[in-house]
C-alpha positions as MATLAB code, in Angstrom:
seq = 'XXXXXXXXXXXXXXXXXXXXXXXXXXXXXXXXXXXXXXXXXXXXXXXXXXXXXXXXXXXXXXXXXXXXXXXXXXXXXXXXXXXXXXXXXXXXXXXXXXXXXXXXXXXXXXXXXXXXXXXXXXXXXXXXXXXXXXXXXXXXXXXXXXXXXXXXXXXXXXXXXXXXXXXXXXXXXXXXXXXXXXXXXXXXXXXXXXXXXXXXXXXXXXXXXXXXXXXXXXXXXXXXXXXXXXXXXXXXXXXXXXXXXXXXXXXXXXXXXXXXXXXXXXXXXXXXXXXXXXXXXXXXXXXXXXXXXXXXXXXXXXXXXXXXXXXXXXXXXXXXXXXXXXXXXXXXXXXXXXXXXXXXXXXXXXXXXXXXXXXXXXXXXXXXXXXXXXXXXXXXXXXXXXXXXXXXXXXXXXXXXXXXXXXXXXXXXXXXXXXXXXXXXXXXXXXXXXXXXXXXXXXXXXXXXXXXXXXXXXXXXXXXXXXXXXXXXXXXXXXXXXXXXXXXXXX';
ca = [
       1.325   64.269  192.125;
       3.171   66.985  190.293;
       2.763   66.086  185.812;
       4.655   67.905  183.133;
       2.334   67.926  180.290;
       3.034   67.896  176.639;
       1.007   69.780  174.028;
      -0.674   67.982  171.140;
      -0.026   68.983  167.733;
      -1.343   67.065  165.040;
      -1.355   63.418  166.389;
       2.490   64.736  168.359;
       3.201   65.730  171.213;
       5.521   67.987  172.376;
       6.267   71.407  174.117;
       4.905   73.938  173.070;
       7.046   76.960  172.480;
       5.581   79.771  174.646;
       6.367   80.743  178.714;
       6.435   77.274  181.115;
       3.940   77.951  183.714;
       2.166   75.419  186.050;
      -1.594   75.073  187.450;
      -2.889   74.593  191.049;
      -5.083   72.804  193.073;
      -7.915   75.156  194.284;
      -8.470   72.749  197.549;
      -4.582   73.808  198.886;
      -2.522   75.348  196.419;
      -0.186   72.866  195.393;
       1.338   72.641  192.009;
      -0.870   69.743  190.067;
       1.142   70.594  186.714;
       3.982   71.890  184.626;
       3.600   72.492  180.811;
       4.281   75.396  178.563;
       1.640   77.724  176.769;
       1.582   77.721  173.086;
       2.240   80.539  170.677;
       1.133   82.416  167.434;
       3.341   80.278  165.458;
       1.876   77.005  167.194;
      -1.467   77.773  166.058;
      -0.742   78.698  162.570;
       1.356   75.183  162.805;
      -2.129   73.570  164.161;
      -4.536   74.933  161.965;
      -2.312   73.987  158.638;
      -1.806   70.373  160.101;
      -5.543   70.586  160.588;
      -6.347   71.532  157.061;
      -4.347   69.459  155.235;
      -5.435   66.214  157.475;
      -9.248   67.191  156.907;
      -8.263   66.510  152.886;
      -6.616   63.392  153.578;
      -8.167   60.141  152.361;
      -7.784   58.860  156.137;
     -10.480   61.441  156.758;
     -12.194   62.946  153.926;
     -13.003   59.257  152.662;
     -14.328   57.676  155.948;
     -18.362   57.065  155.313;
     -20.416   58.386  157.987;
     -20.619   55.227  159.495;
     -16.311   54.701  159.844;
     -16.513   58.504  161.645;
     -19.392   57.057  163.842;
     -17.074   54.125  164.874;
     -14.707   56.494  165.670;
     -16.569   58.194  167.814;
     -18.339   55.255  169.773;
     -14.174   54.218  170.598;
     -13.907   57.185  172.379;
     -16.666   57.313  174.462;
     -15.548   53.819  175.236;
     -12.514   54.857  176.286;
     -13.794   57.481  178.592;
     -15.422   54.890  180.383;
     -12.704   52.325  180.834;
     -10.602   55.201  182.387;
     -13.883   56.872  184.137;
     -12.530   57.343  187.359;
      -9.286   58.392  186.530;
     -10.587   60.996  184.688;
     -12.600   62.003  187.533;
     -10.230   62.497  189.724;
      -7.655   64.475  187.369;
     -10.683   66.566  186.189;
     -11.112   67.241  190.541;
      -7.398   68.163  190.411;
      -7.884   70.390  187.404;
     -10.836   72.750  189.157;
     -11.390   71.236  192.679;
     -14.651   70.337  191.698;
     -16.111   67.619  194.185;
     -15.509   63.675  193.426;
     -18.819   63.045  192.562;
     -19.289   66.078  190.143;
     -16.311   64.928  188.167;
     -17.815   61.834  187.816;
     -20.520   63.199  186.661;
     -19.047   65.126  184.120;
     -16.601   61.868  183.124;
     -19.998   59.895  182.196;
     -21.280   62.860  180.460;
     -18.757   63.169  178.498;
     -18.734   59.454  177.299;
     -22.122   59.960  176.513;
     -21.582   63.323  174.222;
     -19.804   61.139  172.103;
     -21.511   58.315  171.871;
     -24.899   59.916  171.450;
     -22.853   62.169  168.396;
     -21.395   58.566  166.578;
     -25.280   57.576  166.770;
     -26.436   60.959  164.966;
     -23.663   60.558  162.586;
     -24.480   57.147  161.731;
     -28.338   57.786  160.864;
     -27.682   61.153  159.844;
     -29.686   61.777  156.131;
     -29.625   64.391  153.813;
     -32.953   65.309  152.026;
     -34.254   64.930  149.101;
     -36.331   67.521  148.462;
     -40.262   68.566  146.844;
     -39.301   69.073  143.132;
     -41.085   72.092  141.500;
     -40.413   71.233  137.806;
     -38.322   68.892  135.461;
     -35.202   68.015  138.169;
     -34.818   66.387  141.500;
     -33.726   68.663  144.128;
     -31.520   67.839  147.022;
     -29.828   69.192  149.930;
     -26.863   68.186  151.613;
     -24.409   68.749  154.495;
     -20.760   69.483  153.914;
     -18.209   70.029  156.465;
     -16.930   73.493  157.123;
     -13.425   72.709  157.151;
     -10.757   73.414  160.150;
     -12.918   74.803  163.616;
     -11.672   76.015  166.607;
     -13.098   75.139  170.154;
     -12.349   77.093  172.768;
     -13.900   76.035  176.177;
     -14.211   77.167  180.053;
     -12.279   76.139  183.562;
     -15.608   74.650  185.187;
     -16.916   71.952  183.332;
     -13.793   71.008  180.748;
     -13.931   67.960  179.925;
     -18.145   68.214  179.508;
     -17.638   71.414  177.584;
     -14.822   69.886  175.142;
     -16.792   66.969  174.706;
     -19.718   68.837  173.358;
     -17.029   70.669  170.853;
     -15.064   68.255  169.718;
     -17.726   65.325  169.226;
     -20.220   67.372  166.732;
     -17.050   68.668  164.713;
     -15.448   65.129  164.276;
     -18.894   63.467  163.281;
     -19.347   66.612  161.002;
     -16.138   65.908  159.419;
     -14.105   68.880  159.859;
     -10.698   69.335  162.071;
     -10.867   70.395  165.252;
      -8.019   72.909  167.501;
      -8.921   73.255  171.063;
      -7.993   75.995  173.285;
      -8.612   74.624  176.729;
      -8.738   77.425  179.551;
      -5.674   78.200  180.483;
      -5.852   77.114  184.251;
      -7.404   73.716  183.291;
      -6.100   71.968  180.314;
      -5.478   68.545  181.284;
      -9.288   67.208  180.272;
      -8.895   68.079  176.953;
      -5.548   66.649  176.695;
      -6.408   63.576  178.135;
      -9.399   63.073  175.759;
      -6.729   63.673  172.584;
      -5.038   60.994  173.620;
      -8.197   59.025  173.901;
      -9.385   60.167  170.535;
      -5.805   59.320  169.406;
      -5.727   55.871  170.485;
      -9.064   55.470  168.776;
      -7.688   56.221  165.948;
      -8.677   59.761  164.980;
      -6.213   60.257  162.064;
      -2.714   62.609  163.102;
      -4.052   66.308  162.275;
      -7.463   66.559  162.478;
      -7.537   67.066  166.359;
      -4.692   69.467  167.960;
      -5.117   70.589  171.551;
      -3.644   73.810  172.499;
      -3.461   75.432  175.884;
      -2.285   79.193  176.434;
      -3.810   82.392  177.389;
      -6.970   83.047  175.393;
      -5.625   86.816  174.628;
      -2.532   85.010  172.312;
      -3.939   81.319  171.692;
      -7.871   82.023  171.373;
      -6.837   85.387  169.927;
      -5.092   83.772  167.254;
      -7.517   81.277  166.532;
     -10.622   83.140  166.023;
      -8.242   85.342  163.452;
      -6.559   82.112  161.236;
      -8.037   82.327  158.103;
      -8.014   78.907  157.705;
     -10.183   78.868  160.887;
     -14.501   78.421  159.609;
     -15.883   78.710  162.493;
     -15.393   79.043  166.380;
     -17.073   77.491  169.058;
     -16.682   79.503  172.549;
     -17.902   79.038  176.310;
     -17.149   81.545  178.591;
     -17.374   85.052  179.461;
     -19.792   87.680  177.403;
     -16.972   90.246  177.448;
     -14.933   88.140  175.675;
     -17.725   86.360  173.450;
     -18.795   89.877  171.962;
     -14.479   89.938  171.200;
     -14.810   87.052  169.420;
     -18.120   87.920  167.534;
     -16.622   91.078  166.080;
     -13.916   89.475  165.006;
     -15.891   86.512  163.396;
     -17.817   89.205  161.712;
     -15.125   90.291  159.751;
     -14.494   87.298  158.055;
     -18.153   86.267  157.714;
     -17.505   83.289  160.345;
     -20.356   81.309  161.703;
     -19.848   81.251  165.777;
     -21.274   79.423  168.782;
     -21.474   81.493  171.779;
     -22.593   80.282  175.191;
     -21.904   83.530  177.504;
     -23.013   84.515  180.639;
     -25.903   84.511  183.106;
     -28.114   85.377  185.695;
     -30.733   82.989  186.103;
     -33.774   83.422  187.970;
     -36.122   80.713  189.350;
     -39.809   80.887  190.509;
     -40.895   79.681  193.398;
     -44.887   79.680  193.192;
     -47.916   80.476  195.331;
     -48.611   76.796  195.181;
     -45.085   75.571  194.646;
     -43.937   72.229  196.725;
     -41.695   73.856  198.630;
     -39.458   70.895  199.430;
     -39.102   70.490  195.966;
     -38.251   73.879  195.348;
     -35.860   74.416  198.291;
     -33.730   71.229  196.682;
     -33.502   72.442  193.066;
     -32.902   76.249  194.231;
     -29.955   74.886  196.454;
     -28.860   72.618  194.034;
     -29.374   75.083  191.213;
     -27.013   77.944  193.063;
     -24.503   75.933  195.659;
     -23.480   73.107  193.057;
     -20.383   73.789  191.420;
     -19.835   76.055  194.448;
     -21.831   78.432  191.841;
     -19.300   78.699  189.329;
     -21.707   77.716  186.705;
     -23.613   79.763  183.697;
     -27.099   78.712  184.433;
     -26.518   78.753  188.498;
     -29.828   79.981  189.411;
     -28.749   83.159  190.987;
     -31.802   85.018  191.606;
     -34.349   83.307  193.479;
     -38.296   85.136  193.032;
     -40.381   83.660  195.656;
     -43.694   84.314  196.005;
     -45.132   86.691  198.891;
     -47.897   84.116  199.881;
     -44.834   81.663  200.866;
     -41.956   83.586  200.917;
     -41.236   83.359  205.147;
     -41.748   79.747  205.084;
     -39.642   79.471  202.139;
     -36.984   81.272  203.504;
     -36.859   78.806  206.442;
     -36.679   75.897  205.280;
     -34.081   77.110  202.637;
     -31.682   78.389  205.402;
     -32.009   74.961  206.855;
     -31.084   73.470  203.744;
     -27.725   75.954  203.397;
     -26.743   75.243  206.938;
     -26.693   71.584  206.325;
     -24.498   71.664  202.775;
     -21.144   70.327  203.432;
     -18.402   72.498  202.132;
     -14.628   70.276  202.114;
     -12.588   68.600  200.536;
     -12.937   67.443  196.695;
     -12.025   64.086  197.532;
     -14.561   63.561  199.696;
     -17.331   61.485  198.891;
     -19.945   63.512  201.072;
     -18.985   67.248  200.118;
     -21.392   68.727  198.110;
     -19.146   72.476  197.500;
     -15.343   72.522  196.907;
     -12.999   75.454  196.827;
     -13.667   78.384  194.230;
     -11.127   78.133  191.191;
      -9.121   80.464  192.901;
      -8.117   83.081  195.258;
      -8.352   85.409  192.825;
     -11.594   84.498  191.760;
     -12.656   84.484  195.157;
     -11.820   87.822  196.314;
     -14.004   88.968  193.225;
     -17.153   87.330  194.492;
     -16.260   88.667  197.924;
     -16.282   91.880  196.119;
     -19.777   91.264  195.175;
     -20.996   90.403  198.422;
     -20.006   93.851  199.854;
     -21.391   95.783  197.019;
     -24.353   93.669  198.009;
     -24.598   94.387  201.536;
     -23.624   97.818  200.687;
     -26.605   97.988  198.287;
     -28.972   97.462  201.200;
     -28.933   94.251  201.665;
     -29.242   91.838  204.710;
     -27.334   88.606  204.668;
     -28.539   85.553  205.875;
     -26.225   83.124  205.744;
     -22.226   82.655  204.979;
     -20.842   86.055  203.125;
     -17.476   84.624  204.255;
     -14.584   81.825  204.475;
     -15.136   79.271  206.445;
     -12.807   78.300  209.279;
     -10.608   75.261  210.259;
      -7.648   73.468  208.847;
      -9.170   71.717  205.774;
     -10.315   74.983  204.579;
      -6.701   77.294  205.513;
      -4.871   76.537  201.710;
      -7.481   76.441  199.483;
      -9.991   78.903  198.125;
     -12.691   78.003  200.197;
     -16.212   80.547  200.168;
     -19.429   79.423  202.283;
     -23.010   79.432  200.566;
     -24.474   82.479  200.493;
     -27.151   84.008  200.937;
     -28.675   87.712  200.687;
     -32.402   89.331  200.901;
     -33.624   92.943  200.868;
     -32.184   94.354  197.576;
     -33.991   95.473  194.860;
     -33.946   93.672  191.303;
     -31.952   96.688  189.958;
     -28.800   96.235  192.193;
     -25.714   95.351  190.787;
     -25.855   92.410  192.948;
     -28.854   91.273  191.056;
     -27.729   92.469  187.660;
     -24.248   91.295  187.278;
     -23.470   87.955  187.202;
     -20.929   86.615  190.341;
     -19.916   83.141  189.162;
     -19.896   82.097  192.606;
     -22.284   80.402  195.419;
     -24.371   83.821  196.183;
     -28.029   83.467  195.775;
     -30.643   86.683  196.177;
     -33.864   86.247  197.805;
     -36.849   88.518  196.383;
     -40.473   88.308  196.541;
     -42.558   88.892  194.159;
     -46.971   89.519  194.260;
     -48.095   89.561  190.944;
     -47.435   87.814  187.619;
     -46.832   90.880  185.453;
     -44.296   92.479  187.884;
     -42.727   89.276  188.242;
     -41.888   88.813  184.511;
     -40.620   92.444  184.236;
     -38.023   91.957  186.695;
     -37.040   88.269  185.524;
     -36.404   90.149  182.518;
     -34.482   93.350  183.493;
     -31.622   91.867  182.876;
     -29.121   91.481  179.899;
     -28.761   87.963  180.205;
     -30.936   85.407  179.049;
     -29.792   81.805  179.228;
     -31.731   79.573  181.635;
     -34.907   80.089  184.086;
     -36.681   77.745  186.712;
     -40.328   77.190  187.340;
     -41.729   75.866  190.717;
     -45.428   74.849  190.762;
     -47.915   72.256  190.321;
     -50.021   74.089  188.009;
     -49.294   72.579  184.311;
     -50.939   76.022  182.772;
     -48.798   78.765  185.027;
     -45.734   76.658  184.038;
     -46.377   76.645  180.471;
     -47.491   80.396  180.498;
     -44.570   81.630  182.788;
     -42.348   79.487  180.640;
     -43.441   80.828  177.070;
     -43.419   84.306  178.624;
     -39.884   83.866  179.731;
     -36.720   84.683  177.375;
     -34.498   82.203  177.942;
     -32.909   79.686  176.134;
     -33.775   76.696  178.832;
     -36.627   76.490  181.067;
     -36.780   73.727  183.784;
     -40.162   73.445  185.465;
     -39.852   71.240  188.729;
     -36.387   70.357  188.374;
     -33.251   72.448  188.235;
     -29.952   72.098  186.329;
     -30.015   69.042  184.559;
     -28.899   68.233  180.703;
     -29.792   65.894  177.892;
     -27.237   65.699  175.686;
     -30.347   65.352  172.533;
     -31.498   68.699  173.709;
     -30.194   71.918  172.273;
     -28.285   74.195  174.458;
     -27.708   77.877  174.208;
     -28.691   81.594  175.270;
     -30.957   84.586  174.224;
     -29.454   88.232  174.805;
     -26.433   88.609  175.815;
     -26.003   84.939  176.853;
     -25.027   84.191  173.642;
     -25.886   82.746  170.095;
     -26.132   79.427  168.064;
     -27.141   75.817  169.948;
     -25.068   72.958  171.351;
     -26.577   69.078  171.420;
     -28.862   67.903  169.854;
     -29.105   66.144  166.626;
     -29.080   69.442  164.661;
     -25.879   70.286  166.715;
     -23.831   68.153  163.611;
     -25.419   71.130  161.322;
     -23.662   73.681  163.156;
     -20.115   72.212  161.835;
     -21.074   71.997  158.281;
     -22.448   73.969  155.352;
     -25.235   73.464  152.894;
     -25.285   72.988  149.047;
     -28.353   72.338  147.160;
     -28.001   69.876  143.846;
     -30.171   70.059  141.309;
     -30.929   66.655  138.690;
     -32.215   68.145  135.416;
     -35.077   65.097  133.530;
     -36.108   67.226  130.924;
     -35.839   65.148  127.855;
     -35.458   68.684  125.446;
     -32.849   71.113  125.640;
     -34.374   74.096  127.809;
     -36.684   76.046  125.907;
     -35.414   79.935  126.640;
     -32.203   78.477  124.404;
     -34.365   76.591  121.635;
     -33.971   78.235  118.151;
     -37.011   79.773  116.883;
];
């Protein structure tokens, strides 16, 4: 079913005033909606909407608690339309069914986990060093922006918009431009729970005019961004200029350890998992697999067995475990990168193509990957793909191991397989990465911070301390001195 979707500006919605265009469903092609991109002028519209609603008394007054409530209504209205959700979100990206669900319930719990942290969030009171009491409190920035990714939307907006509103401020979201229909649908949640008209606007557009725009608004304090380093290192020197405080969760190329010692059946699940989920189209897909020498041929083996066994179909079915690729686009780039990989001097092991058969004709279908033989320093291992392509390399000692995990300019997630609690902890210090899983692959806490080292990005998402990141700090000062300060006492 074909929808024309309306903007939202400051609790309306309506048009906005740039080119119509529609989006697709990767799974065949067909048109899933019509709506029309928004301008310059519709951001400046935003943002001032935005700023004057943050000094309302409908939002600037609300006690911590009241925002909290707020908050806890949304995520309560993600669940009562879960599965509705789910299935737009699948039309959105052709993510499988029971990935969207996922990311549905996720969602619901971003927010209600941020209403908790508002409602027991303190400010301190800190050691005095003399005749006052000191304290330290949180303000809210003001208006931020939010601009979020194509593969996880409505996860991704959650974690945005849910630390901004319990911070306070006023949130505009920039959606991707090929998926904006999560974060529309959660306005009108947060709308019907009675966010105030103005403090959330939801904006969708190309990122070169509407993201563009954004990150330059004056009014704009700070900008939250997933997506692509390119474009994050844009946004950074742009921030810079106006002394802006930015969130930037960038690119990747993962690798995961597979120990001497290493169950392997353990391994083999959280390495497929870890690549072929999301049909790879994921930051922290663990792209580079370093198996060790000792176990590398019966590794192999069973993980080929594994690949051969994933079911690649249809979103809507409740067994497929990879969907189509975003788009064709998209897909002849990773194809791209499979060449250059083969090209390189590697062999290829499994898939490096479409797969075949009517289901697969319309959409954007790619088969799991896989690729051995190159060295660390192809581009193949450098660069990251955004796609289900996974290379194999051994690795003998510890030493040369860590030097090639960390040849790379990325630096945002890493997976340890062993049963040794000291070479987990020591690989895992050694490592420079933002997240380390150890025995387990790919899985989130929204109470945990998020983010990248390198040039995977900057600042944290979740986590309590993920309020902070929306707001600004003043220290007070409570003068008890019972004379007038001495350095202005007559002599």
């Amino acid at each position: 079913m074909t929808h024309a979707l309306k903007s939202f500006f400051a609790g309306h919605w309506r048009d906005a005033n740039g080119p119509a265009y529609e989006t697709h469903y990767p799974a065949d092609g067909s048109v899933v909606a019509h709506l029309h991109a928004a301008t310059i002028g519709d951001v400046d519209e935003a943002v001032q909407s935005a700023e004057k609603a943050r000094h309302h008394p409908s939002w600037a007054s609300l006690k911590r608690h009241e925002r909290a409530a707020m908050l806890y209504r949304i995520a309560a209205g993600i669940r009562d339309q879960a599965e509705a959700l789910a299935q737009l979100q699948r039309l959105d990206n052709g993510k499988p069914i029971n990935e969207t669900r996922a990311l549905v319930a996720s969602a619901a719990g971003t927010f209600q986990f941020f209403g908790a942290a508002c409602e027991t969030w303190e400010d301190q009171l800190t050691p005095p060093r003399g005749d006052f009491i000191t304290m330290s409190v949180h303000e809210p920035l003001g208006v931020v922006g939010a601009i979020t990714p194509w593969n996880s939307p409505i996860a991704s907006e959650a974690q945005k918009i849910a630390p901004a509103l319990a911070a306070g401020c006023a949130v505009v979201i920039k959606p991707a431009e090929i998926t904006p229909r999560m974060a529309l649908e959660l306005a009108r949640i947060a709308q019907q729970a009675g966010v105030p008209d103005g403090v959330l606007s939801v904006l969708p557009g190309k990122g070169s005019v509407v993201g563009d725009a954004l990150v330059r608004h004056p009014l704009i304090k700070r900008i939250a961004f997933t997506g692509g380093t390119d474009v994050g290192l844009g946004i950074q020197h742009l921030a810079a200029q106006k002394l802006m405080p930015t969130s930037l969760e960038l690119g990747g190329k993962s690798p995961t350890i597979v120990c001497a010692d290493a169950d392997l059946d353990h391994a083999v699940a959280g390495i497929l998992y870890g690549i072929f989920s999301s049909s790879g189209e994921s930051c922290i897909a663990g792209s580079r697999a370093f198996v060790h020498a000792s176990v590398y041929t019966e590794f192999k083996k069973r993980l080929l067995a594994g690949v051969r066994a994933l079911r690649v179909g249809d979103p809507a079915d409740e067994r497929t475990q990879m969907g189509p690729l975003i788009h064709n686009r998209h897909r002849a780039e990773v194809e791209r990168y499979v060449q250059l990989g083969l090209s390189e001097g590697g062999q290829l092991l499994h898939g490096g193509g479409r797969p075949t058969g009517t289901v697969y004709e319309r959409g954007s279908y790619y088969l799991p990957t896989v690729i051995e033989g190159l060295p660390n320093t192809a581009r193949m291992c450098q660069e990251e793909i955004f796609g289900p392509v996974l290379a194999l390399l051994p690795w003998h000692s510890e030493q040369d191991l860590l030097d090639q995990c960390h040849d790379n300019a990325y630096g945002l997630a890493a997976g340890i397989w062993t049963q040794d609690y000291k070479t987990a902890w020591r690989l895992g210090s050694a490592l420079q990465t933002g997240t380390v899983w150890i025995n387990t692959y790919k899985v989130f806490s929204i109470s945990t911070p998020f983010g990248g080292m390198k040039m995977s990005g900057m600042g944290r998402e979740k986590g309590r301390q993920g309020i902070l990141e929306y707001t600004h700090q003043k220290s007070f000062y409570w003068g008890l001195n019972a004379n007038p300060m001495p350095w202005a006492t007559p002599f």
